[in-house]
C-alpha positions as CSV (number, residue, x, y, z in Angstrom):
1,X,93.5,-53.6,-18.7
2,X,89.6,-51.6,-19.1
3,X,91.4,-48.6,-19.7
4,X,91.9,-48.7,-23.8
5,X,88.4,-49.7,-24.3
6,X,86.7,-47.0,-22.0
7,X,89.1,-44.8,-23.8
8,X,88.0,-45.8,-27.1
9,X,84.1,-45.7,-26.0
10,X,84.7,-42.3,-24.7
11,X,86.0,-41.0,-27.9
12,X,83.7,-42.5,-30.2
13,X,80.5,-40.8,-28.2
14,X,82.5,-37.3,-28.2
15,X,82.1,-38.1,-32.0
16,X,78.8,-38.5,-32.4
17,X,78.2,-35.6,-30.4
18,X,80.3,-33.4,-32.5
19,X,78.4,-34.9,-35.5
20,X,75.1,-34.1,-33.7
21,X,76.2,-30.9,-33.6
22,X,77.5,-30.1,-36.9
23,X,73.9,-31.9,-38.1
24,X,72.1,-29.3,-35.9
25,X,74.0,-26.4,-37.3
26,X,73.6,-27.1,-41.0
27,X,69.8,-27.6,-40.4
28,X,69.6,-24.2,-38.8
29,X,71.4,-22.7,-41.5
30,X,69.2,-23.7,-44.4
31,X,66.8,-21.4,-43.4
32,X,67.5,-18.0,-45.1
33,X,68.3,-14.2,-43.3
34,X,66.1,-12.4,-45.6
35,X,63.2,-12.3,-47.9
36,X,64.7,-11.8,-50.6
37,X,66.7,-15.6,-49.7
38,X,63.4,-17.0,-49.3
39,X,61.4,-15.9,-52.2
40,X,64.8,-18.0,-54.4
41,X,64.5,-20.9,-52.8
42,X,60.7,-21.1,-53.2
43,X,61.3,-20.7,-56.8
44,X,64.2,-23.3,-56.7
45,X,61.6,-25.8,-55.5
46,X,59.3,-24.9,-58.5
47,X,62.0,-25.4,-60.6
48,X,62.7,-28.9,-59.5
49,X,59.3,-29.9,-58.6
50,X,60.6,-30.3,-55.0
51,X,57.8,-30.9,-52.7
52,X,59.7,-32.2,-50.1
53,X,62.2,-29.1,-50.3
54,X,59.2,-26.7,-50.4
55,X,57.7,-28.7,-47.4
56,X,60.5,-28.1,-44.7
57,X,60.5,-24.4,-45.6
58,X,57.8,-23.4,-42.9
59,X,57.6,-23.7,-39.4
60,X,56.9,-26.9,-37.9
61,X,53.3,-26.6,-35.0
62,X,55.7,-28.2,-32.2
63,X,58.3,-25.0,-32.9
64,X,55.4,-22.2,-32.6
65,X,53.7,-23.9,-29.8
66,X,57.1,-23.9,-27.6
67,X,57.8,-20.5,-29.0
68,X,54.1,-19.5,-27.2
69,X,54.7,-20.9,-23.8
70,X,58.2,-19.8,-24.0
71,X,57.6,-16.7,-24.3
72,X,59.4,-13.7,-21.8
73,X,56.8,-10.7,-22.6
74,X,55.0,-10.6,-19.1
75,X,53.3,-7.9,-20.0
76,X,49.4,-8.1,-19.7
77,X,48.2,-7.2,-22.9
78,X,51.2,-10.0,-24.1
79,X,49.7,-12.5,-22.1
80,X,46.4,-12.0,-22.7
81,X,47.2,-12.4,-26.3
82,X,49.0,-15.3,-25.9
83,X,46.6,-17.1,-23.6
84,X,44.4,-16.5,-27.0
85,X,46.6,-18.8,-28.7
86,X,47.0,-21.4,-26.0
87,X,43.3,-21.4,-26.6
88,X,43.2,-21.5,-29.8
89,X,46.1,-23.9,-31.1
90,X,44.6,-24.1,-34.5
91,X,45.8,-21.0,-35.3
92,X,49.2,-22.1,-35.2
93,X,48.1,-25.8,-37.0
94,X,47.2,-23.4,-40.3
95,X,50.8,-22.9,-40.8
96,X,52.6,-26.2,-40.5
97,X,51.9,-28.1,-43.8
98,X,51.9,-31.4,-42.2
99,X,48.1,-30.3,-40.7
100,X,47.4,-27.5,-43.2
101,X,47.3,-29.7,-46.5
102,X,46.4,-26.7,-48.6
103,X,49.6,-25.4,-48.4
104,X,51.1,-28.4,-50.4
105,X,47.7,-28.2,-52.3
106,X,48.4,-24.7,-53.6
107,X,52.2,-25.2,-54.3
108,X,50.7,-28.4,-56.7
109,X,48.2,-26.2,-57.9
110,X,51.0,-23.3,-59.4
111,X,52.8,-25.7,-60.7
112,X,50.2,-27.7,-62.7
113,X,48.3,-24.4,-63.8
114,X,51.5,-23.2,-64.9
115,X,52.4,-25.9,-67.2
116,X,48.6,-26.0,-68.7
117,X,49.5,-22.4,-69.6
118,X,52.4,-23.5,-71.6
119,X,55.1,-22.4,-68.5
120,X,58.0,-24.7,-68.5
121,X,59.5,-24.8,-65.1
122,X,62.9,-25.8,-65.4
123,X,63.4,-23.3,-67.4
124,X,61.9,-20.4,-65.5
125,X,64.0,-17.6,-64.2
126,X,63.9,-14.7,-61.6
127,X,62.8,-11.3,-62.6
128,X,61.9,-9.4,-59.8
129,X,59.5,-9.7,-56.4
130,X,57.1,-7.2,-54.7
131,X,56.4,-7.7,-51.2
132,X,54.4,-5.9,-48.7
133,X,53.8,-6.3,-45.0
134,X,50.8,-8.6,-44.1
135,X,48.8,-7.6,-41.0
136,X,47.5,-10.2,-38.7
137,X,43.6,-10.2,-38.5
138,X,41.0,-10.5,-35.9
139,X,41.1,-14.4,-36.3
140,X,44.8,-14.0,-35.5
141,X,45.2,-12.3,-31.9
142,X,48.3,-13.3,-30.4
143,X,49.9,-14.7,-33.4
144,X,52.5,-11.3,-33.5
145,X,53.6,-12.2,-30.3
146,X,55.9,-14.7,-32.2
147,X,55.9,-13.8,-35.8
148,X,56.3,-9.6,-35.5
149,X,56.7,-9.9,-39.8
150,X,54.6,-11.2,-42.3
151,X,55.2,-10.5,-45.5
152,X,52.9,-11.2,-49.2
153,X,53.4,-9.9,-52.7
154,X,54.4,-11.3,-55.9
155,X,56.8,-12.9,-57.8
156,X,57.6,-12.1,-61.3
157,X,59.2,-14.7,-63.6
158,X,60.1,-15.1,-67.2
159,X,60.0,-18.6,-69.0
160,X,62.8,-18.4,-71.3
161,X,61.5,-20.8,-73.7
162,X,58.0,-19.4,-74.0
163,X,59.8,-15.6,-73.6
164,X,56.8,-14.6,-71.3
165,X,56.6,-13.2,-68.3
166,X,54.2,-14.8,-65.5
167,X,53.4,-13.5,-62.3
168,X,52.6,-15.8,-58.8
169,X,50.8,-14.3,-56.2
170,X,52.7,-15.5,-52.8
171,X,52.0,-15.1,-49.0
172,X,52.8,-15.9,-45.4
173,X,56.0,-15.2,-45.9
174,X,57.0,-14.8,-41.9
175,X,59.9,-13.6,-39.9
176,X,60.7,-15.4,-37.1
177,X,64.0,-14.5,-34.5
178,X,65.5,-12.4,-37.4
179,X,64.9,-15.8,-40.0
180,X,62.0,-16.2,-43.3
181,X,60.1,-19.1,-42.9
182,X,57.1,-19.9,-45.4
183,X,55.5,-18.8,-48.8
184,X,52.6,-19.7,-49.7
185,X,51.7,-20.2,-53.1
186,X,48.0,-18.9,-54.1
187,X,47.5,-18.3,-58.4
188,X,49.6,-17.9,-61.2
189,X,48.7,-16.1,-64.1
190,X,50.5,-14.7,-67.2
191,X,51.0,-10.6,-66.2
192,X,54.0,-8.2,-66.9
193,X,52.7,-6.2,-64.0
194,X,50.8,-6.2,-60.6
195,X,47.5,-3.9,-62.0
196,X,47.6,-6.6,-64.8
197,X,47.7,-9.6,-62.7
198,X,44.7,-8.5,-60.6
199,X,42.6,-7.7,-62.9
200,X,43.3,-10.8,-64.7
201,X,42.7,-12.3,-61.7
202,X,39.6,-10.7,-60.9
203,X,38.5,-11.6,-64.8
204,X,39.4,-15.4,-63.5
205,X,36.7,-15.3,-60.4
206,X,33.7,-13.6,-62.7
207,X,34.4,-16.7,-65.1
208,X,34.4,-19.2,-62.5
209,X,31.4,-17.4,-61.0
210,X,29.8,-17.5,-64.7
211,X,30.8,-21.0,-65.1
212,X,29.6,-22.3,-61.6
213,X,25.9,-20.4,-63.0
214,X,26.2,-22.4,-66.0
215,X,26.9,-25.9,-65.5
216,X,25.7,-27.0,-68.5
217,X,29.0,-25.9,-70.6
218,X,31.5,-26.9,-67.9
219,X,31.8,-30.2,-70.0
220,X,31.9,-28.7,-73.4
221,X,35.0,-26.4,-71.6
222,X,36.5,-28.8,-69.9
223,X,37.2,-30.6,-73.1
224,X,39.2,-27.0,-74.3
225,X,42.5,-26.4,-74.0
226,X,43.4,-23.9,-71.5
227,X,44.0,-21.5,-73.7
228,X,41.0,-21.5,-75.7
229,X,38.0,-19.1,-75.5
230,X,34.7,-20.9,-74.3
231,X,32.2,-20.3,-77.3
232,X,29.2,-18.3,-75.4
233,X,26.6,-17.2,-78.0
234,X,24.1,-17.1,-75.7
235,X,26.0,-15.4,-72.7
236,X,28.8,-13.4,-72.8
237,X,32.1,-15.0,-71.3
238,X,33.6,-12.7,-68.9
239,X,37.1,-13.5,-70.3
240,X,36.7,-12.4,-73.7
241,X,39.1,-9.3,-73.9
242,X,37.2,-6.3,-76.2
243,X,39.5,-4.3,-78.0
244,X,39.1,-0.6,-79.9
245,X,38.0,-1.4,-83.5
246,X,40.8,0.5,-85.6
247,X,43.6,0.2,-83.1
248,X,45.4,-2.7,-85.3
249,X,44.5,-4.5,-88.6
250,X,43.8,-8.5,-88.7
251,X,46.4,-9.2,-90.4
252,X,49.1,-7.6,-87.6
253,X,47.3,-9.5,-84.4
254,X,47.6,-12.8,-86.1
255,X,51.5,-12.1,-86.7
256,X,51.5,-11.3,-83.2
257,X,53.0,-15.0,-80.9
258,X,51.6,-15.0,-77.4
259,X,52.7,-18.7,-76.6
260,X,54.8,-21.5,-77.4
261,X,55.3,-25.1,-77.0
262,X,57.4,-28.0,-78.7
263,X,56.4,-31.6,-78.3
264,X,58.6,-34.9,-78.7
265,X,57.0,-38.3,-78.9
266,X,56.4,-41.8,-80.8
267,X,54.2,-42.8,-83.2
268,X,53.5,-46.7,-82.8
269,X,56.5,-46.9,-80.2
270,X,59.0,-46.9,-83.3
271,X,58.7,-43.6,-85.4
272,X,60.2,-40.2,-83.6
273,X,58.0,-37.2,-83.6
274,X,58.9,-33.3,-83.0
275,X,56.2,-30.7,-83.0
276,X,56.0,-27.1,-82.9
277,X,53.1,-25.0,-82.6
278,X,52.6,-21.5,-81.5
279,X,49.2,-20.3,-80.8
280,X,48.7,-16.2,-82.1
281,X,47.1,-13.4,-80.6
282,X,42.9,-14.2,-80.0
283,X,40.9,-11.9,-82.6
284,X,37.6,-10.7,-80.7
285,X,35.1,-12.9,-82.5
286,X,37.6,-15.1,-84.2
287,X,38.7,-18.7,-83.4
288,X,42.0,-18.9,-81.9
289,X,45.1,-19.3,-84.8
290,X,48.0,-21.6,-84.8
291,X,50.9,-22.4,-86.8
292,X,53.5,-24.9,-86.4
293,X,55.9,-27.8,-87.7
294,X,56.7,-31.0,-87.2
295,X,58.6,-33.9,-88.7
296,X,58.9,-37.2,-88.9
297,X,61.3,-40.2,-88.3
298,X,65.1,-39.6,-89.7
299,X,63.9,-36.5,-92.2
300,X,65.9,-34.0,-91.5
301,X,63.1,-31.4,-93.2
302,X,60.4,-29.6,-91.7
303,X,56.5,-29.4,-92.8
304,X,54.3,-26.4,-91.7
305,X,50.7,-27.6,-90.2
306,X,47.7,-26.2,-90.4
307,X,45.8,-26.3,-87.0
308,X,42.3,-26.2,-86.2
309,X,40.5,-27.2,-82.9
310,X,36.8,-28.5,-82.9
311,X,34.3,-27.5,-80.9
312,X,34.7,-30.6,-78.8
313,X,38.4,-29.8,-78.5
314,X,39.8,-32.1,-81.3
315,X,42.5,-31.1,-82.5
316,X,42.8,-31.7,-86.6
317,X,46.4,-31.3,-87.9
318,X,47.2,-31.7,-91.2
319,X,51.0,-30.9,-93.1
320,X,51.3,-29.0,-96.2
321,X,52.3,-31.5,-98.0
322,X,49.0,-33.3,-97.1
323,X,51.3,-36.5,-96.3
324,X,49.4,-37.4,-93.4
325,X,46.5,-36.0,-91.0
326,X,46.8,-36.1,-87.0
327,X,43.8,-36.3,-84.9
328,X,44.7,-35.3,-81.3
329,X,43.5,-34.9,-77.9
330,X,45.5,-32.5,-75.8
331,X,45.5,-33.6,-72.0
332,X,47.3,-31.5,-70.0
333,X,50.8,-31.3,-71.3
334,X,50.2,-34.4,-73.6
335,X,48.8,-35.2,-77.0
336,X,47.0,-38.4,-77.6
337,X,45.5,-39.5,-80.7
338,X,46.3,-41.3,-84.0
339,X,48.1,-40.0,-87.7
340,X,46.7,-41.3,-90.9
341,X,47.0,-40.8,-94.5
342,X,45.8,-41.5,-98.0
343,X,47.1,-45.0,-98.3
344,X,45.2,-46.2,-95.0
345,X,48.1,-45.9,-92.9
346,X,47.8,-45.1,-89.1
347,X,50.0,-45.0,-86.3
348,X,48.6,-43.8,-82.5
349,X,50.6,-41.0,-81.6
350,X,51.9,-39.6,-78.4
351,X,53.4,-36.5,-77.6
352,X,54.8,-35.0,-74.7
353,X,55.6,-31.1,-74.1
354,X,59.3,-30.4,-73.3
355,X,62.2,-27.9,-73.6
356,X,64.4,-27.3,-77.0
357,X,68.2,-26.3,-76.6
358,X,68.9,-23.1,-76.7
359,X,69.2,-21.3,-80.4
360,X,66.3,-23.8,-81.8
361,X,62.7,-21.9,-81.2
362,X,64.6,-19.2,-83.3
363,X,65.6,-21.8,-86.0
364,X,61.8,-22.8,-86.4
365,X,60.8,-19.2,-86.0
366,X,62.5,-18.4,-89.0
367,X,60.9,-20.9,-90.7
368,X,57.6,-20.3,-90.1
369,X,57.9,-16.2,-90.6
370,X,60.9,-15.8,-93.1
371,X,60.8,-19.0,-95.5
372,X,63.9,-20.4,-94.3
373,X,65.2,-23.7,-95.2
374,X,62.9,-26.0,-93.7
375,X,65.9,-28.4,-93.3
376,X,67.1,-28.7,-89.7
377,X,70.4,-30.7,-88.7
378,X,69.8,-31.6,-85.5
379,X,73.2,-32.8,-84.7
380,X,74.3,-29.1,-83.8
381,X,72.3,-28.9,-80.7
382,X,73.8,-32.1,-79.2
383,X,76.2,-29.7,-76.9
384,X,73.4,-29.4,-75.4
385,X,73.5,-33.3,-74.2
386,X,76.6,-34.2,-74.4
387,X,78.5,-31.2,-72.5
388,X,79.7,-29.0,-75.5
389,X,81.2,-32.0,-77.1
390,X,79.0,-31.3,-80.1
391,X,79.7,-28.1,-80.4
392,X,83.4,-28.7,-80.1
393,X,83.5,-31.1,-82.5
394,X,81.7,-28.9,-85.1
395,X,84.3,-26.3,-84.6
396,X,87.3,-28.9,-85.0
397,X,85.7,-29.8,-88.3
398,X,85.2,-26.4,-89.5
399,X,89.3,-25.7,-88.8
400,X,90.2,-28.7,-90.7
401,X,88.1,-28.5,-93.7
402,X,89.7,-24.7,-93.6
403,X,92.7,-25.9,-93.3
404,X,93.0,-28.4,-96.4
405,X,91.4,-26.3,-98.4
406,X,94.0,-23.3,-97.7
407,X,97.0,-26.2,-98.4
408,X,95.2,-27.5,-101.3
409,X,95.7,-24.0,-102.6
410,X,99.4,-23.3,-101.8
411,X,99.6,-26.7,-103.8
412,X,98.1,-25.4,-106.5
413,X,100.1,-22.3,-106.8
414,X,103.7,-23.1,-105.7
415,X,104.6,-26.8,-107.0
416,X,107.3,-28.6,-105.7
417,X,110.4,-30.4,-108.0
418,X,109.5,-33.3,-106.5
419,X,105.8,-32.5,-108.3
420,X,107.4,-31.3,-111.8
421,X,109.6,-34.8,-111.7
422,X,106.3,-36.2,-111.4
423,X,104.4,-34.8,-114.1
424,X,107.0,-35.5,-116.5
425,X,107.3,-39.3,-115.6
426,X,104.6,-41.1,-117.8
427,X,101.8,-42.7,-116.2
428,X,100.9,-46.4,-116.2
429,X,98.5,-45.8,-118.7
430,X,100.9,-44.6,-121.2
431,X,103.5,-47.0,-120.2
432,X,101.1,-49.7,-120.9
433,X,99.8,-48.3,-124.4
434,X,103.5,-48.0,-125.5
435,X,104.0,-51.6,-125.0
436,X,100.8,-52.8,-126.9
437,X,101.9,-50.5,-129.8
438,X,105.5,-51.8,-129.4
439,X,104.4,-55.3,-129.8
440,X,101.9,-54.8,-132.6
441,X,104.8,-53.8,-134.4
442,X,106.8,-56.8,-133.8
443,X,104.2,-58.6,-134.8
444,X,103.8,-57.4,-137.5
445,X,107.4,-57.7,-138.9
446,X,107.4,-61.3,-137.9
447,X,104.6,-62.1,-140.3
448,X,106.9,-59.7,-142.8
């Protein structure tokens, strides 16, 4: 009478051993079989701002450590090197990010140095990767024992909303029983190239080697935008790229764009906001230049801005059609600040920097550099959020108002019997003024 429940019990552990399996097997197979693999899914997480994702992409201390005492090279000069390691478990511990919090550190880092340079993740995409092999160092002995391939480079992407191209130094990227575990993320920095990105790179230290001299500006910088030239009169600010005079007029540097960013936002909590400002090519000895747009509420037009930027990093912008001023203070991807205008109106404003649907930087673009129509209907970028509906619908309306206009002209050109029978009947109006004139007469030869 025990036999149907043992049976039962049986089955039900075979089960969960199966599933323990099939958990097992999908955890080993989201680590990837080449570099290339790796390198993606590193850039995935950036995309989605997945810590936790970037997190289980490197070897855990408890996997290395087993891999170390486990290990079949009995050769001597093996086992020396491993007994280094034994001794020294810390060289392992500087790989797993659950002891080595730099590694989530510098993946936080890219990411918010990116978006102070205008880079909009989400909408980032792949354009190529250089790696190279990475030698182990003295600190190191042993470590190749267990990781024979370590691999750095960098990582070229282009942020299709900005239409740059950005460059992120990576490292540690490590093969391990023919599987890529790591990737370390180190600096960011806009660059086409590799030559470009070091010596941008190399122009980053000298500044922060200048700044740490002076620490009596680090304030009045701090303040700055990212993008902004510290003003050194008195010293000369290592980042301040010199040109050849004659190479290119004024006039064709400041038409040149070398960033982008749209905002979105409220004023009060009840009136909508949209800005757009591009920020132009810096003039040796010149402030920086910007342009833009924005609107306002339900208006469907745009107004061009002029932009300037105080010293203390206030920014002051004002529409052409001087209907109202903004006083802002950009933190980080934010704008904070308050709109104002003649009639002692004001409104605190914030803004926050975000994507546009595809086709719409080139709509304000126009704008700003051709004259275009300033009015913008907004309603044909809702395919973007509402799964082509939008767009659909536009196109149905398009094929109707097509179509009545090509039967209002058959109409017109071939009338029907039924039409002519029409015409000749006479209208209500003339039925009506028959009758009025009908009985005027019959009046009249009553009174007769």
């Amino acid at each position: 009478m025990y036999k149907k429940p043992v049976i039962i019990i049986l089955l039900l552990s075979c089960l969960s051993c199966v599933d323990a399996v099939a958990q097992r097997h999908r955890e080993r197979r989201q680590w990837e079989a080449t570099e290339g693999g790796l390198v993606y899914k590193v850039l995935q997480c950036m995309q989605r701002r997945d810590t936790a994702a970037y997190f289980d992409l490197f070897p855990p201390f408890d996997t290395l450590w087993s891999m170390v005492n486990r290990n079949t090279d009995n050769s001597p000069e093996a086992q020396q090197e491993l007994s280094n390691l034994k001794q020294h478990p810390q060289i392992l511990v500087e790989f797993d990010p659950l002891y080595n919090r730099s590694i989530i550190g510098g993946f936080a880092h890219v990411l918010a140095k990116g978006e102070d340079s205008g880079v909009q993740w989400s909408s980032v995409v792949m354009a190529r990767y250089e790696l190279h092999r990475q030698e182990p160092n003295q600190s190191m002995i042993g470590y190749s024992r267990i990781v024979p391939e370590r691999f750095a480079g960098y990582v070229f992407v282009q942020d299709e909303f900005n239409r740059v191209t950005y460059c992120i130094r990576i490292a540690e990227i490590q093969k391990i029983k023919g599987q890529f575990f790591g990737g370390q993320l180190l600096n960011v920095l806009k660059a086409k190239n590799v030559d470009e990105f070091v010596r941008k790179e190399e122009m980053e230290q000298d500044y922060l080697r200048w700044l740490a001299a002076h620490p009596d500006t680090a304030t009045v910088v701090a303040t700055k935008d990212s993008t902004d030239v510290a003003d050194t009169a008195a010293g000369e600010n290592p980042l301040l790229m010199h040109r050849e005079e004659g190479t290119d007029d004024d006039g064709d540097k400041r038409e040149e764009v070398v960033d982008r960013r749209y905002y979105e936002g409220m004023m009060d909590n009840e009136i909508p906001i949209k800005m757009y400002i591009r920020y132009m090519r810096i003039i040796p000895g010149k402030p920086q230049q910007y342009d833009g747009l924005y609107k306002l509420g339900d208006s469907k037009k745009y107004l061009k801005l002029e932009i300037t930027v105080t010293p203390e990093g206030k920014w002051v912008i004002e529409d052409e059609s001087a209907v109202g001023v903004m006083e802002l203070a950009l933190k980080g991807r934010n704008y904070l600040g308050g709109w104002s205008n003649a009639d002692e109106n004001g409104f605190d404003v914030i803004m926050t920097q975000t994507g546009t649907p595809k086709g719409k930087v080139e709509i304000l673009d126009k704008i700003l550099d051709r004259g275009a129509n300033p009015r913008v209907d907004e309603s044909i970028f809702d395919e973007d959020n509402d799964g082509g509906k939008g767009k659909k619908r536009k196109k149905n309306n398009k094929e109707k108002e097509a179509k009545d206009k090509k039967q209002d002209k058959t109409t017109e050109k071939e009338p029907t019997k039924e039409s002519e029978k029409e015409a000749e009947k006479p209208s209500k109006s003339d039925t009506k003024s028959v009758k009025v004139k009908r009985k005027r007469s019959a009046d009249s030869v009553n009174k007769e």
